[in-house]
C-alpha positions as CSV (number, residue, x, y, z in Angstrom):
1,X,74.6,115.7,66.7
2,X,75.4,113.8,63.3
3,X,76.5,111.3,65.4
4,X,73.8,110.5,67.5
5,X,71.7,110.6,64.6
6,X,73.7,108.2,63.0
7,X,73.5,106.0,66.1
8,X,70.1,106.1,66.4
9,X,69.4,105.1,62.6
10,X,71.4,102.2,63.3
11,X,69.8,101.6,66.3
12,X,66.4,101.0,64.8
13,X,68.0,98.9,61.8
14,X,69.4,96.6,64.4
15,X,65.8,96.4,66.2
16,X,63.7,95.8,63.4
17,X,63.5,91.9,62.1
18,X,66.8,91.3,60.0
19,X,64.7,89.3,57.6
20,X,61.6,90.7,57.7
21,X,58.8,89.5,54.5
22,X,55.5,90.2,54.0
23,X,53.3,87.3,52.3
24,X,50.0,87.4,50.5
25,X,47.2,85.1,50.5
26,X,44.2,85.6,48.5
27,X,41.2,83.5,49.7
28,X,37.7,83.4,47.9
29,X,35.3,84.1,50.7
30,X,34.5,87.5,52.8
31,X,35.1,88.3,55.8
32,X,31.8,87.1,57.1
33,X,32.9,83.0,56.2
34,X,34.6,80.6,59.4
35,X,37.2,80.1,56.7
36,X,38.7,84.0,56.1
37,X,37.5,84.6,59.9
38,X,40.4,81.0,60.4
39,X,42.7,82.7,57.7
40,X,42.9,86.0,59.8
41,X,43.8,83.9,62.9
42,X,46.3,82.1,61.0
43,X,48.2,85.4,59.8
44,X,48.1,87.0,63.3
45,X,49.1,83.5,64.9
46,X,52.6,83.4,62.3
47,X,53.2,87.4,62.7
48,X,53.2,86.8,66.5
49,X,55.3,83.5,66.6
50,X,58.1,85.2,64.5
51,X,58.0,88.1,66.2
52,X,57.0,89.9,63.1
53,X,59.9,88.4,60.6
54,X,57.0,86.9,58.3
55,X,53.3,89.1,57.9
56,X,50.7,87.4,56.4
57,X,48.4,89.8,54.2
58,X,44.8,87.8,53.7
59,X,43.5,89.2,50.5
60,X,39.7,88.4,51.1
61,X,36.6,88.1,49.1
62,X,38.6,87.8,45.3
63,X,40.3,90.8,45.8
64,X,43.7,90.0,44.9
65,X,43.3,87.0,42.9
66,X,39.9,85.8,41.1
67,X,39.0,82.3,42.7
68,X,40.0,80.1,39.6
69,X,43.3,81.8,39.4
70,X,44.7,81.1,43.1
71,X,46.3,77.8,42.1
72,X,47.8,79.0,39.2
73,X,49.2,82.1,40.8
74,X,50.3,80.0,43.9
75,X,52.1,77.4,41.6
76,X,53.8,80.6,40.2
77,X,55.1,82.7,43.1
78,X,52.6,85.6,42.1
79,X,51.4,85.0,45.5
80,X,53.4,82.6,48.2
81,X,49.8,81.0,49.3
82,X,46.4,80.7,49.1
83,X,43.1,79.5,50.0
84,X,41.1,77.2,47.3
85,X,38.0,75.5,47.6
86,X,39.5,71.8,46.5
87,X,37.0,70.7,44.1
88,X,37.8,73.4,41.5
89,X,41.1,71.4,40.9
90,X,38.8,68.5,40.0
91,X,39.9,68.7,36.1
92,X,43.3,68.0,36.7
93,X,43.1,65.1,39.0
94,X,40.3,62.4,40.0
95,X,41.7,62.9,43.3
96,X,40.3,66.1,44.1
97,X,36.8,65.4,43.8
98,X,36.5,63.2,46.6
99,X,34.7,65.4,48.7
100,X,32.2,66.9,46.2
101,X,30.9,63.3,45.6
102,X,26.9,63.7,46.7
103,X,26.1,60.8,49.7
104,X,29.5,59.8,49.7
105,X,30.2,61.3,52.9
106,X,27.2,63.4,55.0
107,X,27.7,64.0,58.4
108,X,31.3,65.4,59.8
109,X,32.8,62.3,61.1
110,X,32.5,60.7,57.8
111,X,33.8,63.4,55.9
112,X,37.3,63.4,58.7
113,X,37.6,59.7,57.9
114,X,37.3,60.8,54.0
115,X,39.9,63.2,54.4
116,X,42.2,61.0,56.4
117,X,41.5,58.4,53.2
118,X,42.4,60.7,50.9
119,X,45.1,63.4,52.4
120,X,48.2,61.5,51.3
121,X,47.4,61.3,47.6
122,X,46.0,64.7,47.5
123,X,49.2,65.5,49.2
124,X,51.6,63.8,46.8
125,X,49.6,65.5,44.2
126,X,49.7,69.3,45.4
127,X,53.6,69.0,45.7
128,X,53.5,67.3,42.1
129,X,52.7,70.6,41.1
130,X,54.7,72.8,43.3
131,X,52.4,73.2,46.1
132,X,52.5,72.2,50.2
133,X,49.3,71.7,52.0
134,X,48.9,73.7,54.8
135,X,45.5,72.8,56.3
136,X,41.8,72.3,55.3
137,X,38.7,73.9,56.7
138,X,35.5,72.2,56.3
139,X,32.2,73.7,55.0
140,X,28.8,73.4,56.5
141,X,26.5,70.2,54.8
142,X,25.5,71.4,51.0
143,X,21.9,71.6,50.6
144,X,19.1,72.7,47.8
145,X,18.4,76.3,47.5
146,X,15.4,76.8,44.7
147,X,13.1,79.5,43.9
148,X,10.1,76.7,44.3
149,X,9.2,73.8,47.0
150,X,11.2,70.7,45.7
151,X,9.4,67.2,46.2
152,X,11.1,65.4,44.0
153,X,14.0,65.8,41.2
154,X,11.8,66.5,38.6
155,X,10.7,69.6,40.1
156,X,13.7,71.2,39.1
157,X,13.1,69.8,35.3
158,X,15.0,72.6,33.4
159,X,16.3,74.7,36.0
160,X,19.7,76.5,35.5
161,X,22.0,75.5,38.5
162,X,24.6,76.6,39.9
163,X,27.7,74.5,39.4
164,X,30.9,75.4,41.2
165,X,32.6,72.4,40.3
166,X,33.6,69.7,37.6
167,X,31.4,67.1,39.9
168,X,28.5,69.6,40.1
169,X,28.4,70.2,36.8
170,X,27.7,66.4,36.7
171,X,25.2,66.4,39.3
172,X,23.1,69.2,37.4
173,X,22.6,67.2,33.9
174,X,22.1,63.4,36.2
175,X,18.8,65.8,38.0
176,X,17.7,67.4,34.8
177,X,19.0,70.8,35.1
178,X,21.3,72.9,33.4
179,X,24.9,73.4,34.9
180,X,25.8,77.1,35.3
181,X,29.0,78.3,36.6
182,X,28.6,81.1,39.2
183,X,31.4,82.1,41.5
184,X,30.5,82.9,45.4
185,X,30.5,86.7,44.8
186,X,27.9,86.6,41.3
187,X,25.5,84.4,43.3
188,X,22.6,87.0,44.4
189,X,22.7,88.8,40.7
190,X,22.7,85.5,39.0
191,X,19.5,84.8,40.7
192,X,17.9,88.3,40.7
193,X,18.7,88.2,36.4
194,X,17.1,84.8,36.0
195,X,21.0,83.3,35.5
196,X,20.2,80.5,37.6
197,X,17.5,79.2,39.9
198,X,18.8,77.0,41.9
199,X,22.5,76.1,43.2
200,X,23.4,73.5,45.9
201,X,25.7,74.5,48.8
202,X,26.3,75.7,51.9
203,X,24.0,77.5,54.5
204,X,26.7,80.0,55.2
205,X,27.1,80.5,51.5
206,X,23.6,81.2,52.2
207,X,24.2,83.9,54.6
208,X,26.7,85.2,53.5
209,X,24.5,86.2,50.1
210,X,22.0,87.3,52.0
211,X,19.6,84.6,50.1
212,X,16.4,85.4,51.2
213,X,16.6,88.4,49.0
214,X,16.5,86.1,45.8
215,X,15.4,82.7,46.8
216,X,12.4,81.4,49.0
217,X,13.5,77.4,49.9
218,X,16.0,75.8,51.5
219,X,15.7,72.0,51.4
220,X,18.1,70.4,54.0
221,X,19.0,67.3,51.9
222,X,22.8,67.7,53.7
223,X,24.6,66.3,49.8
224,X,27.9,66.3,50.8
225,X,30.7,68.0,53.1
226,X,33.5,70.0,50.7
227,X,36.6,71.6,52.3
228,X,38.8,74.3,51.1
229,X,42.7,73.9,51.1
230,X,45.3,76.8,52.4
231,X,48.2,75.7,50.1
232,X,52.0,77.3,50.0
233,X,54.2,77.7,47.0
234,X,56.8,75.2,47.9
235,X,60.1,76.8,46.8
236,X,59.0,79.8,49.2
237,X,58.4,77.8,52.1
238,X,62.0,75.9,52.0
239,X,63.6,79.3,51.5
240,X,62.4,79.8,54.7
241,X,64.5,79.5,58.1
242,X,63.5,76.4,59.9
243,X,61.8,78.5,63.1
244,X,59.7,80.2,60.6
245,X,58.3,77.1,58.8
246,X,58.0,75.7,62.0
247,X,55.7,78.1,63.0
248,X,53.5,78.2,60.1
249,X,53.2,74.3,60.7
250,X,52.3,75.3,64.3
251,X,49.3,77.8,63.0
252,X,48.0,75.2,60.2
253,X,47.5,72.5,62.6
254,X,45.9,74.7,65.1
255,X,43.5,76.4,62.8
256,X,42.8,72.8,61.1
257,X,41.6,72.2,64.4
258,X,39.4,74.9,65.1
259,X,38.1,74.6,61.8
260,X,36.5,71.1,62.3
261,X,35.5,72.1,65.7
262,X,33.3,74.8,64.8
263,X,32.0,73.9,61.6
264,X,28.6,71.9,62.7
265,X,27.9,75.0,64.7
266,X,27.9,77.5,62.2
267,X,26.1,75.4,60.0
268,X,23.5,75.3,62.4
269,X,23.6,78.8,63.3
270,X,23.8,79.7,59.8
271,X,20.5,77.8,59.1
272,X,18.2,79.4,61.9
273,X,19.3,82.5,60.2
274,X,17.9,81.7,57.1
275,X,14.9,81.0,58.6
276,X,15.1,83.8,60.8
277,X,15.0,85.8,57.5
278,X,11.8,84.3,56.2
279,X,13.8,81.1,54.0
280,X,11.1,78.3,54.1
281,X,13.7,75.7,55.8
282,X,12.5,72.2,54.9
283,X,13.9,68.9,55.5
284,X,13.6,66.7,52.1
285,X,11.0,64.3,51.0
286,X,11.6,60.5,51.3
287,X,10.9,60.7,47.3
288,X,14.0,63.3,46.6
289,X,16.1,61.8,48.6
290,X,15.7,58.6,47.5
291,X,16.5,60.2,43.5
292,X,19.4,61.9,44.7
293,X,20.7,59.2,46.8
294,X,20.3,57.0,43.5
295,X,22.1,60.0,41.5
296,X,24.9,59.8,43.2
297,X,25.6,56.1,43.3
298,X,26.0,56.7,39.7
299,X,28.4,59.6,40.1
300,X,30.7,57.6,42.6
301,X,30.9,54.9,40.0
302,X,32.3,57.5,37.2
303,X,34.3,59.0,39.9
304,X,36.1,55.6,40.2
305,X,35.9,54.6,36.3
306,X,38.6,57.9,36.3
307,X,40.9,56.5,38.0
308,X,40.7,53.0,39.5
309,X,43.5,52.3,41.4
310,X,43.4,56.1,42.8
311,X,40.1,56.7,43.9
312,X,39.4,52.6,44.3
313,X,42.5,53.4,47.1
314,X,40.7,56.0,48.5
315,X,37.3,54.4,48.5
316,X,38.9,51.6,50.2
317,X,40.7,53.3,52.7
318,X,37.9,55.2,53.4
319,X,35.1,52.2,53.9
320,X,36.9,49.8,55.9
């Protein structure tokens, strides 16, 4: 009987995966968001491929990691990888504000041919700091939320805003208002407590907050198109057999795929649902656009200032 015991314990040792890891990968956004929804996919895709000798454990919503502290935590092997929105990182590098940069880039095929401009630099730069890009999902067009109808930029004259990034923050003094950083999460109690009163970004953001509860007006001025990046902690991802990276590859270019595909569509499906839920959805007034188109003229000029030859590469790249 010891025996067959014995045999059997060995049995299942031999069965199981010799090299079996688990992974974790904090991402920002719920479960509700295209981009956890892609994340999921991702993890299931690599558990399947490997036949279960590398498990992905998405961490959503800021569970794991708070939002600002993914990169940090990546770069440090707290976590082997994780999802970022890119313009957080735009402190460190000029680079990674190229697709917060209002009416550089507005409609979907612009903002592919802006990535394609500026992936290899941004590249380069991640695995400066110890990080491989893995893939990028798109967000839905960026667009006013207010507590008021907005005609013109003065409107919001004094207004706390919500900045999420360096480039916003920017945005917010050029229209007059006061920069406010609010992470995803904090949105509907910064508005309900008078925090903010305004914030530009996503109609799935939107959504996802359940806006209508704190805001009336959604002005579809369409700023710009921002992605978030999936990034792995280098040294993790050598150690790796080559089947294994192969895989994860495999999954990152697939998802990357599906996550431009389906983007415009949940934008637009995100949007009738804010009107659905009583959101006066407006498109903007010749007169706001025109200010905001002028606005950010002036920010792509002290985007390039930062770093000429950089961002002048990118801007080339990108308009010709």
């Amino acid at each position: 009987m010891k025996k067959l015991t014995t045999a059997l314990m060995l049995s299942s040792v031999i069965a199981a995966p010799a090299f079996a890891q688990t992974w974790h990968m904090p991402t920002p956004y719920g479960d509700g968001n295209l981009s956890t929804q892609l994340a999921y996919s991702f993890a299931d895709e690599i558990k399947n491929s490997t036949a279960g000798n590398l498990e992905i454990t998405v961490h959503p919503g800021g569970s794991l990691v708070n939002h600002t502290e993914i990169p940090r935590a990546v770069r440090s092997g707290q976590v082997q990888m994780g999802e970022i929105f890119l313009g957080i990182l735009g402190n460190e590098n000029a680079i990674f504000k190229h697709d917060n940069i209002p009416f550089l880039a507005t409609t979907y095929s612009d903002a592919e041919a802006l990535w394609k401009a500026a992936k290899p630099e941004v590249s380069k730069t991640l695995e400066e700091r110890g990080l491989q890009l893995l893939y990028t999902v798109a967000w839905p067009a960026q667009s006013l939320y207010s507590e008021m109808p907005v005609n013109q930029v003065s409107d919001l004259s004094g207004a706390k805003m919500r900045a999420y990034s360096p480039t916003q923050s920017r945005l917010a003094d050029l229209m007059g208002t006061v920069p406010t950083t609010i992470q995803t999460p904090d949105i509907p109690q910064a508005f309900s407590t008078g925090i903010i009163q305004a914030m530009i970004t996503s109609p799935s953001t939107g959504v996802e907050s359940q806006a209508w509860d704190y805001v009336n007006h959604f002005t579809d001025v369409k700023a710009w198109i921002p992605k978030n990046i999936v990034v792995v902690n280098k040294r993790a991802f050598r150690r790796l057999d080559k089947s294994t990276q192969d895989a994860i590859l495999a999954a990152a270019e697939r998802v990357e795929k599906e996550g431009w595909e389906k983007v415009a569509e949940r934008g637009e499906s995100d949007k009738a649902k804010l009107a659905e839920a009583g959101m006066q959805v407006a498109e903007p007034s010749e007169k706001l656009m025109s200010e905001l188109k002028e606005i950010g003229q002036t920010i792509i000029q002290e985007w390039q200032a930062e770093d000429p030859n950089a961002v002048g590469a990118i801007l080339n790249n990108y308009q010709h």
